[in-house]
GULUM-226374 format. One record per residue: chain; residue in three letters; y, x, z of N, C-alpha, C, O in turn. Coordinates in Angstrom, 1 decimal. Example, Ala and Ser with C-alpha at 12.3 -4.5 7.8 and 13.67 -1.06 7.14 Angstrom:
// GULUM-226374
<'A'; 'ALA'; <-5.7; 13.2; 7.8>; <-4.5; 12.3; 7.8>; <-3.3; 13.2; 7.8>; <-3.3; 14.2; 8.5>>
<'A'; 'SER'; <-2.2; 12.8; 7.1>; <-1.1; 13.7; 7.1>; <0.0; 12.9; 7.9>; <1.1; 13.4; 8.0>>
//
This chain:
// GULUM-226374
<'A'; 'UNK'; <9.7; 10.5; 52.8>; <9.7; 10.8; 51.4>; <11.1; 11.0; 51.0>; <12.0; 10.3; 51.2>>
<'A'; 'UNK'; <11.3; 12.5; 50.1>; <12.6; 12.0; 49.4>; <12.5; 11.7; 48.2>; <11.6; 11.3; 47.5>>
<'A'; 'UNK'; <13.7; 12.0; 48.2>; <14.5; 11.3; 46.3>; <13.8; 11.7; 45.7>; <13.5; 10.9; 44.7>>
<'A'; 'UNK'; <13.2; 13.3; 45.8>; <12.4; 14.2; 44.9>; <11.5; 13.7; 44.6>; <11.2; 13.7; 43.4>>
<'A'; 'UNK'; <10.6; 13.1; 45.6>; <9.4; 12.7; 46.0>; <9.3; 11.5; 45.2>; <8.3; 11.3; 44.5>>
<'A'; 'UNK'; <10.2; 10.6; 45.3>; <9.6; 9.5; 44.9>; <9.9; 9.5; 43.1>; <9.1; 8.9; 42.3>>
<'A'; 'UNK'; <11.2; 10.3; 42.7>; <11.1; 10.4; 41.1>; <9.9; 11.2; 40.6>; <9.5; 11.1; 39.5>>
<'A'; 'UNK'; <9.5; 11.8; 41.4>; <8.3; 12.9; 40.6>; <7.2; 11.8; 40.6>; <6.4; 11.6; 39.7>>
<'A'; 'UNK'; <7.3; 11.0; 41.6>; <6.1; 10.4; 41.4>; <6.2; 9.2; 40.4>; <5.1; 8.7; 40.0>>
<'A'; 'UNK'; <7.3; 8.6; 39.8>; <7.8; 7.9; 38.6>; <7.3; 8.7; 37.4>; <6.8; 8.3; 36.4>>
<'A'; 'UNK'; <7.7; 10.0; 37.6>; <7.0; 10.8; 36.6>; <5.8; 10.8; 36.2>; <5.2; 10.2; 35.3>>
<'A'; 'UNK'; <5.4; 11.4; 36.9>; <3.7; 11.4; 37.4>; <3.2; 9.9; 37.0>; <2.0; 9.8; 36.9>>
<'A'; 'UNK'; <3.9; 8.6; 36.8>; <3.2; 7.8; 37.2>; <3.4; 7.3; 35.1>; <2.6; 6.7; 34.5>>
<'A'; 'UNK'; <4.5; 7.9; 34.8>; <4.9; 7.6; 33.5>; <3.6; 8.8; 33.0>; <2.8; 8.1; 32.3>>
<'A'; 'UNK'; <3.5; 9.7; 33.1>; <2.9; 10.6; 32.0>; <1.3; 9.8; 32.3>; <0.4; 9.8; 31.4>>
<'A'; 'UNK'; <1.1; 9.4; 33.4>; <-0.6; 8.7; 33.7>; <-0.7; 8.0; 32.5>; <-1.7; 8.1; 31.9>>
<'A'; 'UNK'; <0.8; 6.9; 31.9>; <0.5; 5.9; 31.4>; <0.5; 6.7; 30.0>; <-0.5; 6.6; 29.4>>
<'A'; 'UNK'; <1.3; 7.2; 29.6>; <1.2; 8.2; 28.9>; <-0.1; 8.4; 28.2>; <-0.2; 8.2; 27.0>>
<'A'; 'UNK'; <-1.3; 9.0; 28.9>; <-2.1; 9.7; 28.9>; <-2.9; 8.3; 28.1>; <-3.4; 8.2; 27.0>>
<'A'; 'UNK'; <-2.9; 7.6; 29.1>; <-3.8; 6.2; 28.6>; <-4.0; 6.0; 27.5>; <-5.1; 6.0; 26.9>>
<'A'; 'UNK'; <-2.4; 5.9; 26.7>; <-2.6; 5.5; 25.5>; <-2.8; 6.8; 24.5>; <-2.0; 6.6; 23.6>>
<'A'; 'UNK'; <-3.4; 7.8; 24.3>; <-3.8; 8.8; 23.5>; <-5.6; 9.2; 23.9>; <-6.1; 9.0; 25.0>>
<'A'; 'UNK'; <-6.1; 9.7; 22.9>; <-6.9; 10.1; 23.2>; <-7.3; 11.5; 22.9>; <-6.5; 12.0; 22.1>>
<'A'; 'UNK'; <-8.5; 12.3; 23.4>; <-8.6; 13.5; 23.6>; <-8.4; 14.4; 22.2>; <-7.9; 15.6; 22.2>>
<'A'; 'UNK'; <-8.7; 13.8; 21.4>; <-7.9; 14.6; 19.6>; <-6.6; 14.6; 19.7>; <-6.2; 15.5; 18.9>>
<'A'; 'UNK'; <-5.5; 13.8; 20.3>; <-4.1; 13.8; 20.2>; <-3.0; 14.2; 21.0>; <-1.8; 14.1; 20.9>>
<'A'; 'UNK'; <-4.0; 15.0; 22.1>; <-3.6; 15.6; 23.1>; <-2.5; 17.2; 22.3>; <-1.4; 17.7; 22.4>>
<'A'; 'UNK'; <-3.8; 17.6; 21.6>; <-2.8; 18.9; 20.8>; <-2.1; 18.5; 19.8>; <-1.5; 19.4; 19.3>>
<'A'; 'UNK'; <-2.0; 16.8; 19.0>; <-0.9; 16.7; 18.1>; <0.7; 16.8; 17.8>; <1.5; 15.9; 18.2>>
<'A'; 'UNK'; <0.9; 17.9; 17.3>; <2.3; 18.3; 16.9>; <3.1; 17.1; 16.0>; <2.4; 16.3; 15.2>>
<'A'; 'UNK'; <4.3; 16.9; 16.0>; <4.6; 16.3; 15.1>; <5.4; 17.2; 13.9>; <5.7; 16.6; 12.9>>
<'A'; 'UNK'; <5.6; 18.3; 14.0>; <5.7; 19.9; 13.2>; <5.7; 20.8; 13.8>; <5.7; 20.8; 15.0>>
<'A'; 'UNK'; <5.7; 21.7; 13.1>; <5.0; 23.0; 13.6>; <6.4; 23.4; 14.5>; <6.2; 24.6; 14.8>>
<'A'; 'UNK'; <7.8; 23.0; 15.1>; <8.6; 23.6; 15.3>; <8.6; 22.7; 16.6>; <9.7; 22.8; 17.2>>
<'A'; 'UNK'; <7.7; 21.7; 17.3>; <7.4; 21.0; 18.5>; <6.2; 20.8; 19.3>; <5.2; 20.1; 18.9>>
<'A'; 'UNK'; <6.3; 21.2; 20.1>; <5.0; 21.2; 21.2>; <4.3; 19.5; 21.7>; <4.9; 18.4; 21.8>>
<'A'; 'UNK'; <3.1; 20.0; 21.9>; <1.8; 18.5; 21.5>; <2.4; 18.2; 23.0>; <3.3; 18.8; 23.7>>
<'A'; 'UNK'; <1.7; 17.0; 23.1>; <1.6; 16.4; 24.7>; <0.9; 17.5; 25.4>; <1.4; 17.5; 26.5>>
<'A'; 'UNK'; <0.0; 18.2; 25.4>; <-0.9; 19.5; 25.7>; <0.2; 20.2; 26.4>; <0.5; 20.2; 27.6>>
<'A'; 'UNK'; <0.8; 20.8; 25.2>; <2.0; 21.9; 25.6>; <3.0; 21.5; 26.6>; <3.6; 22.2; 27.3>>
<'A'; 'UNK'; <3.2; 20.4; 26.5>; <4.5; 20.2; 27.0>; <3.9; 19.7; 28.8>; <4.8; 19.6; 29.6>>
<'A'; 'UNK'; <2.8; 19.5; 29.3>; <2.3; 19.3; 30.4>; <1.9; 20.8; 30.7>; <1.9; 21.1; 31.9>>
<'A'; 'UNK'; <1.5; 21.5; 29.9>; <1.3; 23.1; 30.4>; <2.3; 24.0; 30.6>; <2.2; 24.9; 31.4>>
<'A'; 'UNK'; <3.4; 23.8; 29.9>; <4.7; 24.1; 30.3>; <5.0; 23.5; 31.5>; <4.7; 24.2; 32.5>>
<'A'; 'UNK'; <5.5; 22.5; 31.9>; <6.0; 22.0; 33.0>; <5.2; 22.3; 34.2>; <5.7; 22.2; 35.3>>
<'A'; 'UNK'; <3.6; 22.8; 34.3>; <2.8; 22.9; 35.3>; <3.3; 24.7; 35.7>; <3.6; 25.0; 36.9>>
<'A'; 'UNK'; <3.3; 25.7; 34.2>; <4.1; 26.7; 34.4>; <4.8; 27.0; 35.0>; <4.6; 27.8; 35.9>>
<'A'; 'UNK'; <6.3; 26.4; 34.7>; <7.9; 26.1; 34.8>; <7.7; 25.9; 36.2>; <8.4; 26.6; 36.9>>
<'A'; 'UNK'; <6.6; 24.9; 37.0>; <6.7; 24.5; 38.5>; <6.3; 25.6; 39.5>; <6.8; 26.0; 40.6>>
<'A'; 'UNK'; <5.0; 26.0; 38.8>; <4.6; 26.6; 39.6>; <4.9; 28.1; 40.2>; <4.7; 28.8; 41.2>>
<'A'; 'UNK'; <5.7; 28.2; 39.0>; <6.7; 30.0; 39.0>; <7.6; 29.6; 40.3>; <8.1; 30.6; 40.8>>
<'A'; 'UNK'; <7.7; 28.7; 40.8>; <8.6; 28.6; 42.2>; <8.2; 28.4; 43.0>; <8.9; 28.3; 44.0>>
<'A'; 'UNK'; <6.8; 28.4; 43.0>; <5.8; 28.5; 44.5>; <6.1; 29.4; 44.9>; <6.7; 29.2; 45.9>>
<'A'; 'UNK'; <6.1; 30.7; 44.7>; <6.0; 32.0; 45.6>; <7.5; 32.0; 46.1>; <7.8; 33.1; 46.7>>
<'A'; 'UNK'; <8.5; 31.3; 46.0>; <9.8; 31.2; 46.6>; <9.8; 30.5; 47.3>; <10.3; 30.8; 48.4>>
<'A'; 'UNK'; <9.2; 29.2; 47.1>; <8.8; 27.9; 48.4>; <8.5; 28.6; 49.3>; <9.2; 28.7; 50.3>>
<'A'; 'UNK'; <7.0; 29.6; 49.2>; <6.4; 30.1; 49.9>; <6.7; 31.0; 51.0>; <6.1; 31.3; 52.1>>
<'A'; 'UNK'; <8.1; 31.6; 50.3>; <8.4; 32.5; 50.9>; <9.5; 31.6; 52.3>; <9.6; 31.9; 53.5>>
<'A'; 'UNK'; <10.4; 30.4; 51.6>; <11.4; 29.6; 52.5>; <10.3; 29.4; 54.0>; <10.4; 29.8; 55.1>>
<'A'; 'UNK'; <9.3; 28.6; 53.4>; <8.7; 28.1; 54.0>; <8.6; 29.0; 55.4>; <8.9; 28.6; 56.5>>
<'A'; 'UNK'; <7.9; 30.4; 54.8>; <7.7; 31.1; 55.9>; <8.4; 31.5; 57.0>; <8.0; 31.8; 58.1>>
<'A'; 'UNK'; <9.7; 31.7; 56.2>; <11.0; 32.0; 56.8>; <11.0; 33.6; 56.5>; <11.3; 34.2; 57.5>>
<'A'; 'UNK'; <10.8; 34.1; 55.8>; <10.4; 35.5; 54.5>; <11.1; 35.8; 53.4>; <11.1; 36.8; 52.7>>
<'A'; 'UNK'; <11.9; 34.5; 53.2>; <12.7; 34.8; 51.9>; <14.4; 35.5; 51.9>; <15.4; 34.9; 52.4>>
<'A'; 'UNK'; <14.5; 36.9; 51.3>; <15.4; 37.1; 51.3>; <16.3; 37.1; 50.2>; <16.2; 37.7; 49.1>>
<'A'; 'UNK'; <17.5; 36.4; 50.7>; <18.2; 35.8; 49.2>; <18.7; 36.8; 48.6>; <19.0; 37.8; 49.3>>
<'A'; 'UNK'; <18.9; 36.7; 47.7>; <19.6; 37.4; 46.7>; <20.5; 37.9; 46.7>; <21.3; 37.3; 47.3>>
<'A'; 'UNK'; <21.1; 39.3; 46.0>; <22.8; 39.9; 46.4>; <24.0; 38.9; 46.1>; <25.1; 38.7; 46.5>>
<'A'; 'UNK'; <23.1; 38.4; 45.0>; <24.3; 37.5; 43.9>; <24.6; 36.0; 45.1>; <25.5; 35.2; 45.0>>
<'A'; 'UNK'; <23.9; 36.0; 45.7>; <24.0; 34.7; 46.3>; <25.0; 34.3; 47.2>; <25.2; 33.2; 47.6>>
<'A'; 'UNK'; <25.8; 35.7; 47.5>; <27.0; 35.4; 48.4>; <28.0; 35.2; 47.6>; <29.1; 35.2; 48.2>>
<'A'; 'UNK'; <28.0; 35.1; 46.3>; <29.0; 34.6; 45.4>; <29.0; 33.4; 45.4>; <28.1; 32.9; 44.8>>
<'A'; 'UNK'; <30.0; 32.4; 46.2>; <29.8; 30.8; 45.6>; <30.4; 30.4; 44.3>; <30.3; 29.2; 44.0>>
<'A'; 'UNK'; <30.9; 31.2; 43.5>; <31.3; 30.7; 42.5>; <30.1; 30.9; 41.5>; <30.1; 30.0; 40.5>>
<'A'; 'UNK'; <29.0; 32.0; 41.6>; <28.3; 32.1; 40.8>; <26.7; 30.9; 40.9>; <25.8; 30.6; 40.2>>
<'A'; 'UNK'; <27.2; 30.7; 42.5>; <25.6; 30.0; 42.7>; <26.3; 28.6; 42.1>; <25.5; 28.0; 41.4>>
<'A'; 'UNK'; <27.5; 28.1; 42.2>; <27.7; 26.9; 41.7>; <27.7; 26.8; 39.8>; <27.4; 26.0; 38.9>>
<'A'; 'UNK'; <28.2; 27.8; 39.9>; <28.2; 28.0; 38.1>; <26.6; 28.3; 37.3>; <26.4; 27.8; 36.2>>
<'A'; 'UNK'; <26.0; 28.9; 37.8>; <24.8; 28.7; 37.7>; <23.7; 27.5; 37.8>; <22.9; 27.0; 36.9>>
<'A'; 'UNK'; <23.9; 27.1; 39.3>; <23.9; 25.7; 39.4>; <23.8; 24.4; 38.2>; <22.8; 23.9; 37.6>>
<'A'; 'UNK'; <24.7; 24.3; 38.3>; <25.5; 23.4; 37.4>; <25.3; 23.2; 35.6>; <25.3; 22.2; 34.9>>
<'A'; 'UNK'; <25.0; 24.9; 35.2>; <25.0; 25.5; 34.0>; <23.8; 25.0; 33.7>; <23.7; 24.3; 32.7>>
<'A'; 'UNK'; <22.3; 25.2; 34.6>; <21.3; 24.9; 34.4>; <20.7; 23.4; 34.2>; <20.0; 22.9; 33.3>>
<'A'; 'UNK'; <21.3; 23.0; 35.4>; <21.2; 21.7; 35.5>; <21.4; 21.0; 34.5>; <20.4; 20.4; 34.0>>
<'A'; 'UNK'; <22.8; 20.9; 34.0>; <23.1; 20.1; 32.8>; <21.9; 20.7; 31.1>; <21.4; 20.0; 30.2>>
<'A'; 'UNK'; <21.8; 22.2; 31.3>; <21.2; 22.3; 29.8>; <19.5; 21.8; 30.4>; <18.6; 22.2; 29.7>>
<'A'; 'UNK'; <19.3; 21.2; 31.1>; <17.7; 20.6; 31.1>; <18.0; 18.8; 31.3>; <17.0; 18.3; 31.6>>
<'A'; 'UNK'; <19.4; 17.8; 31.2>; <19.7; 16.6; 31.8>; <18.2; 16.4; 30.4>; <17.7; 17.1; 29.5>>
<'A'; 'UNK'; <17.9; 15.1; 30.8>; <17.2; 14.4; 30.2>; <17.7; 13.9; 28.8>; <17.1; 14.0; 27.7>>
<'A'; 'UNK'; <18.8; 13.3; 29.1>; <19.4; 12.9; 27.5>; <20.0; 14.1; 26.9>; <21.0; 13.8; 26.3>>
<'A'; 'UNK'; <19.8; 15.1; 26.8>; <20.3; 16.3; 26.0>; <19.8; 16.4; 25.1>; <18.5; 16.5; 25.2>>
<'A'; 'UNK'; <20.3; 16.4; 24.2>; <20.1; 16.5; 22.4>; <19.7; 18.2; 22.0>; <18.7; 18.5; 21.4>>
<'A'; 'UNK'; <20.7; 19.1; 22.4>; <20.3; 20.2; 21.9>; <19.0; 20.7; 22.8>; <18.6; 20.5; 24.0>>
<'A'; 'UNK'; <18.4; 21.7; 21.5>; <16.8; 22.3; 22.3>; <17.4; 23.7; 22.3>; <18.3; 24.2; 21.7>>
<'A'; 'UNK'; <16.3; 24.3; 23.4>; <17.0; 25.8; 24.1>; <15.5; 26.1; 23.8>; <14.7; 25.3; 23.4>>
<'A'; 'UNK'; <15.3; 27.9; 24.0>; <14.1; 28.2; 23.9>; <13.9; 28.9; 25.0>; <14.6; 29.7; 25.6>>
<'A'; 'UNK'; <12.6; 28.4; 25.5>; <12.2; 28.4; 26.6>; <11.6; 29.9; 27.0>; <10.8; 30.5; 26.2>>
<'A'; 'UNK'; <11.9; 30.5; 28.3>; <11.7; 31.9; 29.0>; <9.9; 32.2; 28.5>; <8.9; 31.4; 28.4>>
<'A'; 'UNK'; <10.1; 33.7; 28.2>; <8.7; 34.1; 28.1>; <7.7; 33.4; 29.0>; <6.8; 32.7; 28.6>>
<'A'; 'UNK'; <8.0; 33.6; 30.4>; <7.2; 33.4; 31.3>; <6.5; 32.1; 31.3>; <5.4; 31.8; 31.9>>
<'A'; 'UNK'; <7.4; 31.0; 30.6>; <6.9; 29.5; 30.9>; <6.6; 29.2; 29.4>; <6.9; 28.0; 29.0>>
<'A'; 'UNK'; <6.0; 30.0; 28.6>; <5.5; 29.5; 27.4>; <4.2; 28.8; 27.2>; <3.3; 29.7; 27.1>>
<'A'; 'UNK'; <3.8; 27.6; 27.2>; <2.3; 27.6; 26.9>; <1.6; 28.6; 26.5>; <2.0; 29.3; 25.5>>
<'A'; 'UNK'; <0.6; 28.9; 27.1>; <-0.2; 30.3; 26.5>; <-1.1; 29.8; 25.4>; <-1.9; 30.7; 25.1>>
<'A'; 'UNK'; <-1.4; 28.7; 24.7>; <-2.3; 28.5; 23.4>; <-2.0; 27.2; 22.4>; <-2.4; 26.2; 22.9>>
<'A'; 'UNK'; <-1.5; 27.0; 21.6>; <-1.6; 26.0; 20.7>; <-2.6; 24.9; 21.3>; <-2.5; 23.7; 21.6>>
<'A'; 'UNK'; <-3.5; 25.7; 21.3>; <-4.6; 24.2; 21.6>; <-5.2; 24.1; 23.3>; <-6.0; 24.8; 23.8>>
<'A'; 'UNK'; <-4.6; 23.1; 23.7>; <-4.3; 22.7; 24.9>; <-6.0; 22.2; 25.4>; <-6.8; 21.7; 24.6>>
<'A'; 'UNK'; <-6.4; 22.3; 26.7>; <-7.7; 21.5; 27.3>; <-7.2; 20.2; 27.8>; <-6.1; 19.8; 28.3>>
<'A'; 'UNK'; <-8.6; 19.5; 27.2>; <-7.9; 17.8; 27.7>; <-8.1; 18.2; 29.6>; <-8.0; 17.2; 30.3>>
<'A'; 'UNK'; <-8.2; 19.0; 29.9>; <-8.5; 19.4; 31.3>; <-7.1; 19.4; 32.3>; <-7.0; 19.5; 33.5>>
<'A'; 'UNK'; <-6.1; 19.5; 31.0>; <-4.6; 20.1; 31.2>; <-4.2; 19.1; 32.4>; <-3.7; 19.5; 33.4>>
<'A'; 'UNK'; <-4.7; 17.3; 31.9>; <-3.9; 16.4; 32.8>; <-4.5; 16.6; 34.2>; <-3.5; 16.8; 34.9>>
<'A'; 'UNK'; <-5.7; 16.6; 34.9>; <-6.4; 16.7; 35.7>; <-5.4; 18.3; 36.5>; <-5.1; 18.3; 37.7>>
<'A'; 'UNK'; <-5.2; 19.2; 35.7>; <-4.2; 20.4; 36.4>; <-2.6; 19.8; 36.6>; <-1.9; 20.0; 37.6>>
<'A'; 'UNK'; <-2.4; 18.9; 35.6>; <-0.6; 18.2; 36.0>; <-0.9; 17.7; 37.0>; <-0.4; 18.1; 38.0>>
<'A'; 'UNK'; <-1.8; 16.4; 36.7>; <-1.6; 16.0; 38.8>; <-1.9; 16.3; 40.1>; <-1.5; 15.8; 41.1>>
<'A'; 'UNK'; <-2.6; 17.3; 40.0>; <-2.6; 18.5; 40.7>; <-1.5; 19.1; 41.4>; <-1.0; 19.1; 42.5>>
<'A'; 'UNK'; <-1.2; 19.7; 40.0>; <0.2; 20.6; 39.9>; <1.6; 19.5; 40.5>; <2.5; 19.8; 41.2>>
<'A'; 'UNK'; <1.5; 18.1; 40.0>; <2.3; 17.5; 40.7>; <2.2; 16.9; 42.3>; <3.2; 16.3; 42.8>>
<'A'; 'UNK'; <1.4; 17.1; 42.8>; <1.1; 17.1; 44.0>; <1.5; 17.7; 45.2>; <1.9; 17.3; 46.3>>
<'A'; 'UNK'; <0.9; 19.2; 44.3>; <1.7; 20.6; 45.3>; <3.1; 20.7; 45.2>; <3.8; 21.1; 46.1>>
<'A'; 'UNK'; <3.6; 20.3; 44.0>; <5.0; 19.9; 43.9>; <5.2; 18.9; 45.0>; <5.7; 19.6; 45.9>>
<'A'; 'UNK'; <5.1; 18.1; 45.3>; <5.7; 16.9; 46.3>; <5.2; 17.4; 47.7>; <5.7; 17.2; 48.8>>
<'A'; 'UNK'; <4.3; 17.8; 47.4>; <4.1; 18.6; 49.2>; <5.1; 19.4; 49.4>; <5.7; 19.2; 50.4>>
<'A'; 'UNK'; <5.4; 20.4; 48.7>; <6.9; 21.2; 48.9>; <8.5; 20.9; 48.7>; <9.6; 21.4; 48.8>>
<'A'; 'UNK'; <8.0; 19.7; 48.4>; <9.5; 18.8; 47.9>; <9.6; 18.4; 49.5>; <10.7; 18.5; 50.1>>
<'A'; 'UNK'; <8.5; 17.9; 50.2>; <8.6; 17.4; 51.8>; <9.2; 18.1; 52.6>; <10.2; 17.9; 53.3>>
<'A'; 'UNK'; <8.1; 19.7; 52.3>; <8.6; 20.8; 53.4>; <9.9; 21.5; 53.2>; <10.2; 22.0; 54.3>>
<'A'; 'UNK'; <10.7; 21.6; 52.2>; <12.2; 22.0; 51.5>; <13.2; 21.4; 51.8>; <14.2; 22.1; 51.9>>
<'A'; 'UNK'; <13.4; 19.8; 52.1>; <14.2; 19.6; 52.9>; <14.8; 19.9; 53.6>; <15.9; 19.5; 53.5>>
<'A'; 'UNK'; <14.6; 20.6; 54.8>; <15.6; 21.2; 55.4>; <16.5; 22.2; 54.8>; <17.7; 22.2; 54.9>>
<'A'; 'UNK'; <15.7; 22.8; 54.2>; <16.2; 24.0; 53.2>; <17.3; 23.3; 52.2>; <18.3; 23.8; 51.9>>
<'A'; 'UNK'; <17.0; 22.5; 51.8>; <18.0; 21.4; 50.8>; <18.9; 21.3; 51.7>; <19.8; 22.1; 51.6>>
<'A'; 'UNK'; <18.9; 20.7; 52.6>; <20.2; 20.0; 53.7>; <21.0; 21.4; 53.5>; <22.0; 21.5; 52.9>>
<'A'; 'UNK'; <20.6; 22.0; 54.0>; <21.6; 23.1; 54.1>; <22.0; 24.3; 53.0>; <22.8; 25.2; 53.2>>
<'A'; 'UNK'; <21.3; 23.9; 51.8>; <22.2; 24.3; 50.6>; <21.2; 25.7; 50.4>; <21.4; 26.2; 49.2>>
<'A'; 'UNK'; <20.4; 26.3; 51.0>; <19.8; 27.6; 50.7>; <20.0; 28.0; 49.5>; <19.5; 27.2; 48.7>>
<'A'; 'UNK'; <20.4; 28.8; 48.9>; <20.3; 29.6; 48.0>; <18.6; 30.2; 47.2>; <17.7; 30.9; 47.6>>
<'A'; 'UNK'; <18.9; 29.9; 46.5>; <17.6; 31.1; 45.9>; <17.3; 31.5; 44.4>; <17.8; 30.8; 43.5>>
<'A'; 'UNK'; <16.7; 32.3; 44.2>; <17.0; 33.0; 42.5>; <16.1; 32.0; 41.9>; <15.3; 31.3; 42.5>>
<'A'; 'UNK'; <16.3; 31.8; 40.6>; <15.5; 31.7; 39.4>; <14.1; 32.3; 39.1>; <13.8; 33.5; 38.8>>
<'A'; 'UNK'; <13.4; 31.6; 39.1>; <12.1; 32.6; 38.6>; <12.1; 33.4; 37.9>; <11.5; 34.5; 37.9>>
<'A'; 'UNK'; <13.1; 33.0; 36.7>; <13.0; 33.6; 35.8>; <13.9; 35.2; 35.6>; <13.7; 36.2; 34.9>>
<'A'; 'UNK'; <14.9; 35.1; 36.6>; <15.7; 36.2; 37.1>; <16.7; 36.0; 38.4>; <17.7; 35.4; 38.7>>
<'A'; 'UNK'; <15.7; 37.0; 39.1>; <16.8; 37.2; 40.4>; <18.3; 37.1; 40.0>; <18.9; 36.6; 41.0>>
<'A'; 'UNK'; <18.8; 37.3; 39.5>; <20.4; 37.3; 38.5>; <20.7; 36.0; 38.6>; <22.0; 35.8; 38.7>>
<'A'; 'UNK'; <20.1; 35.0; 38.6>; <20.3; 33.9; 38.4>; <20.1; 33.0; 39.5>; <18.9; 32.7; 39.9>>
<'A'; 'UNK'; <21.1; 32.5; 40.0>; <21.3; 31.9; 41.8>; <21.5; 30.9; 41.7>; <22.3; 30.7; 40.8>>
<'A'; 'UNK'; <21.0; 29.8; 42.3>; <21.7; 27.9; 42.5>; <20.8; 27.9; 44.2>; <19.9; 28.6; 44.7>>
<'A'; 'UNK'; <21.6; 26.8; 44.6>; <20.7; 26.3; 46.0>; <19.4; 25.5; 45.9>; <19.3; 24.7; 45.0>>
<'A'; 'UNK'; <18.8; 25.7; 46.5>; <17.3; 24.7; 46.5>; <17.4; 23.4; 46.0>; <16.8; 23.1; 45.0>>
<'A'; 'UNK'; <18.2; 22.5; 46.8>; <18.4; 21.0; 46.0>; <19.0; 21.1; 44.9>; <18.7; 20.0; 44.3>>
<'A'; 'UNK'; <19.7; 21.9; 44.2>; <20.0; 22.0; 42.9>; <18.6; 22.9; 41.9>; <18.8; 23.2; 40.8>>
<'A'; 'UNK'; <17.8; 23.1; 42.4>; <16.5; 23.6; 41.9>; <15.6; 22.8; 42.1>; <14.5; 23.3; 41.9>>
<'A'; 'UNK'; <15.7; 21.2; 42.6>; <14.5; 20.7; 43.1>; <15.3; 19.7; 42.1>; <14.4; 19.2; 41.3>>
<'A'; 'UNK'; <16.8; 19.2; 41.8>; <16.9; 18.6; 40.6>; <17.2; 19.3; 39.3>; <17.5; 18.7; 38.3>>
<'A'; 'UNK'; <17.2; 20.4; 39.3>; <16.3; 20.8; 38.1>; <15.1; 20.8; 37.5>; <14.8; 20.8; 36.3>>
<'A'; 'UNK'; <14.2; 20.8; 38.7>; <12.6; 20.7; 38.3>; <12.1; 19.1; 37.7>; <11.4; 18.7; 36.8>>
<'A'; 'UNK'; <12.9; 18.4; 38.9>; <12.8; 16.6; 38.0>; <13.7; 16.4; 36.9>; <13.2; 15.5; 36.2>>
<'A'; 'UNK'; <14.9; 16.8; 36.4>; <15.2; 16.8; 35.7>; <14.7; 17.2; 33.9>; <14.8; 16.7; 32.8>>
<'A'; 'UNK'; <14.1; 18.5; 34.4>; <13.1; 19.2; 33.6>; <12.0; 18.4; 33.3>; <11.7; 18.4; 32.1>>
<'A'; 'UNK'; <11.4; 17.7; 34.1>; <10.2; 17.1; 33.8>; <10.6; 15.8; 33.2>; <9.7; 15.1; 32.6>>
<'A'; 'UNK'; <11.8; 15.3; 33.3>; <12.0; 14.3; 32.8>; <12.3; 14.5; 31.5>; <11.9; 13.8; 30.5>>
<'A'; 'UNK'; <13.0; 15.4; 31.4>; <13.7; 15.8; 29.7>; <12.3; 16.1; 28.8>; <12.3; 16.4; 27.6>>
<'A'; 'UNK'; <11.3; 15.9; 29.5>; <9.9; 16.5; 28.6>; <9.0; 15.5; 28.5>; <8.0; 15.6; 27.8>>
<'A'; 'UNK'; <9.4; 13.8; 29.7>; <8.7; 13.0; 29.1>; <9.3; 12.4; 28.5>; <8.5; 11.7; 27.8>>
<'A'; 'UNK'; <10.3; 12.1; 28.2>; <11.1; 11.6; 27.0>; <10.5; 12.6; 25.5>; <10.6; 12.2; 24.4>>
<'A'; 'UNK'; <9.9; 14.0; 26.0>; <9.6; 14.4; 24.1>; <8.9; 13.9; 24.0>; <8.8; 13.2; 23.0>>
<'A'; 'UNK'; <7.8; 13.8; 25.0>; <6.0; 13.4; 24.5>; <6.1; 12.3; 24.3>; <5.2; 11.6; 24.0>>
//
């Protein structure tokens, strides 16, 4: 197990309790119209994760070819770093989140949590198989744009980090 593995599963183990205490009407409750319900904010994060399967997928296979930008280390670390910090968990200022990872509906299925643990699952199964790929720093783009370079373990603490910064909203 790693580090990854065992915080996601703190996660995972926080949003279960989470879930407990709400019930299926409070799932979509906003607290204004300018913040996303517990709904949204588990449909995002299932998004946000899963946009990096087909990059896993590709490590995994030994298929993935990195990026032009990636033989820059100054940009993979500045990149890196840039991201990391605007998702830390105690960060006060809010960013607006890429087309790609927007909740697609206001009103969320109470079905959503049954897809998060799921979705966190296949996450920690690839958090297992990436390790190596972590040890050695691999490079790889952003889902959201090839343009955008950090190494694997700095993408695998972005994704916990991310998910952390989002059970602190709900």
């Amino acid at each position: 197990m790693t580090i990854w593995n065992k915080q996601l599963e703190e996660i995972t183990f926080a949003f279960s309790q989470l879930f407990d205490r709400i019930d299926r009407t409070s799932i979509n409750f906003k607290p204004n119209a300018d913040k996303w319900s517990v709904g949204e904010i588990m449909e995002h994060i299932i998004l946000v994760n899963e946009s990096y399967y087909p990059i896993f997928n590709e490590l995994t296979a030994d298929s993935y070819d990195p990026p032009f930008l990636s033989r820059f280390d100054f940009l993979v670390d500045l990149y890196g770093r840039m991201i990391l910090k605007s998702v830390e968990p105690d960060r006060n200022k809010k960013y607006k989140t890429q087309a790609i990872w927007q909740p697609g509906k206001s009103e969320v299925n109470y079905d959503v949590l049954d897809r998060f643990f799921k979705s966190q699952l296949v996450l920690s199964k690839y958090m297992k198989e990436l390790l190596p790929y972590a040890l050695e720093e691999v490079v790889i783009h952003s889902p959201a744009s090839k343009f955008i370079v950090y190494p694997i373990n700095i993408a695998l603490d972005i994704i916990i980090s991310h998910e952390k910064r989002h059970l602190n909203q709900a």
